[in-house]
C-alpha positions as CSV (number, residue, x, y, z in Angstrom):
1,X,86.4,-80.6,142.7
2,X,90.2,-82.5,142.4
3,X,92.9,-79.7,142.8
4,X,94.6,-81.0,139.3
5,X,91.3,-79.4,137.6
6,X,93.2,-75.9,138.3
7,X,96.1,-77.3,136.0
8,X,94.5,-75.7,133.3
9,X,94.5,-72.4,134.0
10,X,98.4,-72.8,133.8
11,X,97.5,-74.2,130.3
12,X,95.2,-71.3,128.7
13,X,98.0,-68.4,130.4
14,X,101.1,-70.5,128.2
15,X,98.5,-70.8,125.4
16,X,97.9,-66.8,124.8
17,X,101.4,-66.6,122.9
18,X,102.5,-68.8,120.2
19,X,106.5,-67.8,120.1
20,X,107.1,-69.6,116.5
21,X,104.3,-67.5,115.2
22,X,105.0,-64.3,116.8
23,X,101.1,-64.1,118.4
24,X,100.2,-63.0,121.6
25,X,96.3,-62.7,123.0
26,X,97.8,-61.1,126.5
27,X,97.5,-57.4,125.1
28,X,94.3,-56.6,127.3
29,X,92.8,-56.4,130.7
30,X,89.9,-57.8,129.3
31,X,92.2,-60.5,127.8
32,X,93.4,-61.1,131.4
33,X,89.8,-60.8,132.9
34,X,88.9,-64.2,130.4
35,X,91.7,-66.0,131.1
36,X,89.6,-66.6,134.9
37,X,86.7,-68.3,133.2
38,X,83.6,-68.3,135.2
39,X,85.7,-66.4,138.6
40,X,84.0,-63.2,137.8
41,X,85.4,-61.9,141.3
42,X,88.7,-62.1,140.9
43,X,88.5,-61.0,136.9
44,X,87.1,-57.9,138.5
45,X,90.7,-57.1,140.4
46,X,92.4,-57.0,136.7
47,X,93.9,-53.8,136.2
48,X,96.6,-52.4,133.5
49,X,99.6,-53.8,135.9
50,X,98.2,-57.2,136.0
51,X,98.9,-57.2,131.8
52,X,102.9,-57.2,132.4
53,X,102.5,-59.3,135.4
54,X,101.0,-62.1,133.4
55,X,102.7,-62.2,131.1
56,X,105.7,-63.0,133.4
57,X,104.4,-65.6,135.3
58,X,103.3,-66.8,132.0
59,X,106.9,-66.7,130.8
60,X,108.4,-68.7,134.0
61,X,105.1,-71.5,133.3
62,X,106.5,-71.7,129.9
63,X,109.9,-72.6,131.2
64,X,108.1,-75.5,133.2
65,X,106.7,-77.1,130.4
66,X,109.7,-77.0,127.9
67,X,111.9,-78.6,130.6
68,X,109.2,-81.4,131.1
69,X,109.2,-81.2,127.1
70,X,113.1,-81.6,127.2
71,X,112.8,-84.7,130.0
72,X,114.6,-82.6,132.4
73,X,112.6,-83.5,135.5
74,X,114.4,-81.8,138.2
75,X,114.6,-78.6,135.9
76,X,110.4,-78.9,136.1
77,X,110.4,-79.4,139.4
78,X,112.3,-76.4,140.6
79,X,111.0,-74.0,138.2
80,X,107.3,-74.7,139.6
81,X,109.0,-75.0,143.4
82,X,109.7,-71.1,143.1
83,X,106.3,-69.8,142.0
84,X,104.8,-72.2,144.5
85,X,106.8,-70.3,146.9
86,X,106.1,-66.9,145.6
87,X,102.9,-67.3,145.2
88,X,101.4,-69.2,148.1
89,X,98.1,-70.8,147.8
90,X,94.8,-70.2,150.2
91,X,92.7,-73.4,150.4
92,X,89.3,-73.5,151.6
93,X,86.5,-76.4,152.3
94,X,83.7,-76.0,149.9
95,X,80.2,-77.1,149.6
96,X,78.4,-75.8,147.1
97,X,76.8,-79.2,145.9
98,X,74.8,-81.4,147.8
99,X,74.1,-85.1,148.6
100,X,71.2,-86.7,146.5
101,X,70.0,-88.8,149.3
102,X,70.0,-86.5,152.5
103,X,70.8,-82.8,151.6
104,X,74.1,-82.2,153.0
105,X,76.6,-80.4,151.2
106,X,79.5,-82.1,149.6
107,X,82.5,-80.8,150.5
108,X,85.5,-80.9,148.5
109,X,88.5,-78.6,148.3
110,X,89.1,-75.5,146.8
111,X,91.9,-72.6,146.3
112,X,90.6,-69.3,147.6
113,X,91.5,-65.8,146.0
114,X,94.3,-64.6,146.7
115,X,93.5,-60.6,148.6
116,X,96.5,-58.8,147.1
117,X,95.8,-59.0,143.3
118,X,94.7,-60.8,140.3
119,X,98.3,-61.6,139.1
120,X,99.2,-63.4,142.4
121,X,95.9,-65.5,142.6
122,X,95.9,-66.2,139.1
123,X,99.9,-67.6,139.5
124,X,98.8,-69.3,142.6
125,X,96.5,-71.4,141.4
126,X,98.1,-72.3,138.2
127,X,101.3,-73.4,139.8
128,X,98.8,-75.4,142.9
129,X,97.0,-76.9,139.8
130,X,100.4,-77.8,137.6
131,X,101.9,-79.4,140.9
132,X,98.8,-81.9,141.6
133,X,98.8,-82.5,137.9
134,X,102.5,-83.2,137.9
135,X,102.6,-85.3,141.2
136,X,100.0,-87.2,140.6
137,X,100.2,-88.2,136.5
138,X,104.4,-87.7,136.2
139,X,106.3,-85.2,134.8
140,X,106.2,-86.8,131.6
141,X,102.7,-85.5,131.2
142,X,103.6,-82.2,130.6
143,X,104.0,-81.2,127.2
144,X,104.6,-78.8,124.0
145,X,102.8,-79.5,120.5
146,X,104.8,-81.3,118.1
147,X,103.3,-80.1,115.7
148,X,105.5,-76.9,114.4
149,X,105.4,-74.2,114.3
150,X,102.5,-74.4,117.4
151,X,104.3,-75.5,120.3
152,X,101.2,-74.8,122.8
153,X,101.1,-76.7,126.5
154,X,99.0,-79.6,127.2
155,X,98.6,-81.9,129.9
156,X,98.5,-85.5,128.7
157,X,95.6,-87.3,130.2
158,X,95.6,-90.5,127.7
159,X,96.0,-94.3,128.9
160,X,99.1,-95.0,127.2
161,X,101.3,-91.3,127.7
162,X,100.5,-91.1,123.5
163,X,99.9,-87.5,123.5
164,X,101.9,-85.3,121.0
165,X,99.9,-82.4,119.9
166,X,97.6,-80.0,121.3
167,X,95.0,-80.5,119.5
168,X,92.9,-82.8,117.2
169,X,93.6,-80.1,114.6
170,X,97.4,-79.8,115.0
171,X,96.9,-84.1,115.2
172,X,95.3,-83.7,111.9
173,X,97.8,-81.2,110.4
174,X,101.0,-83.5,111.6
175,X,99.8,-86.0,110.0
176,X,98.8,-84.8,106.6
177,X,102.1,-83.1,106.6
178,X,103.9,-86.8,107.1
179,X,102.0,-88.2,105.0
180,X,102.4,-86.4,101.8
181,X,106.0,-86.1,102.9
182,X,105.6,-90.2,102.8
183,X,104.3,-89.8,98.9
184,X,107.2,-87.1,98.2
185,X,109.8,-89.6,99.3
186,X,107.8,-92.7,97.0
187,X,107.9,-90.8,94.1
188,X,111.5,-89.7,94.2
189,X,112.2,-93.4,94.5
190,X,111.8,-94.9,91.1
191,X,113.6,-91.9,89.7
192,X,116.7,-92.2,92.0
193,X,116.7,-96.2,91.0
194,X,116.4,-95.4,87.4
195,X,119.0,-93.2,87.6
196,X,121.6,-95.5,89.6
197,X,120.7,-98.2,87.2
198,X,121.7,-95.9,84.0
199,X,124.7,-95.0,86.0
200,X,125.9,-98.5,86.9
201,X,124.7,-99.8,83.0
202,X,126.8,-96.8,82.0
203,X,129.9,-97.8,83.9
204,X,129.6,-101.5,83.0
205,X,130.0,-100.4,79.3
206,X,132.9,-98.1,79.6
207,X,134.8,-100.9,81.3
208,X,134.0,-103.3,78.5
209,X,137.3,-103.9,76.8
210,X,136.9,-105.1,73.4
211,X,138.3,-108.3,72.5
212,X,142.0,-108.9,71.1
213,X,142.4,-109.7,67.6
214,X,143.0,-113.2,66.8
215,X,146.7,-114.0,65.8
216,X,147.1,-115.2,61.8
């Protein structure tokens, strides 16, 4: 399993508040205890502390993401130095899978749990998985939704760096939204014409000045 794979667990912590919209999912230890997916061992170390904890880390992962948002690289870069450095990662050598032709396991890399609590292996590998995703893709991959007022994180994986919202359905919103502002602007257009051709008409005529009188 690549290490970038654990990007997204940075992604679904951002994604349990929407600021603009004033919504936030983290109000639970169960809502905690999903955000691990199918690590059912460390869900199970999610206690009531872990609720504020989260929701910190998930603050400072935020920050990471707007400045990649913002193009400040070295901002990016710093902000996920720290909680690297706070919250160091354990690798370990896995090999759950095996070899079709011969039986031996295939070994690949993974990011043990962390012993102290769920907060601290939850942070770790976030920030492991955002740093792989970030070194290896660019910075420029990280982003926020265009598409206001949703603003969730994404990771850009597309061929061309295209990627502007988070979602086919915020994709699909934007774009409706452009487009009848498109149809808006169109129809305002013959009106404004008309109107600056009654203007101008109206101004040619009051400048008219009627023609002298013809000596007898």
């Amino acid at each position: 399993m690549e290490l970038a794979y654990y990007s997204d667990y940075a992604v679904r912590l951002v994604n349990t508040e929407e600021p603009a919209r004033g919504k936030d999912t983290l109000t639970s230890v169960e809502a905690v205890r999903d955000l691990f997916g199918a690590n059912q061992s460390a869900a199970r170390r999610t206690t009531e502390a872990d609720v504020t904890r989260f929701r910190s880390v998930r603050a400072r992962l935020r920050s990471v993401f707007e400045a990649a948002d913002g193009g400040d690289e070295t901002l990016a870069v710093d902000l996920l130095n720290s909680l690297l450095l706070e919250f160091p990662v354990s690798p370990q050598i896995s090999g759950h899978d095996f070899r079709d032709d011969d039986g031996r396991p295939l070994w690949h890399m993974h990011l043990a749990d962390h012993p102290s609590n769920a907060t601290a292996g939850y942070a770790a590998i976030a920030a492991m998985g955002l740093a792989f995703h970030l070194t290896e893709y660019g910075v420029d991959r990280l982003g926020l939704c265009q598409a206001p007022p949703c603003r969730n994180a994404y990771l850009d994986t597309s061929t061309n760096r295209s990627r502007r919202y988070c979602s086919d359905r915020c994709a699909t919103r934007a774009n409706v939204a452009a487009y009848r502002a498109r149809k808006r602007l169109e129809a305002e257009r013959p009106d404004s014409t008309g109107r600056a051709a009654d203007r101008a008409q109206a101004t040619t005529a009051s400048g008219e000045r009627r023609p002298e009188p013809r000596g007898r």
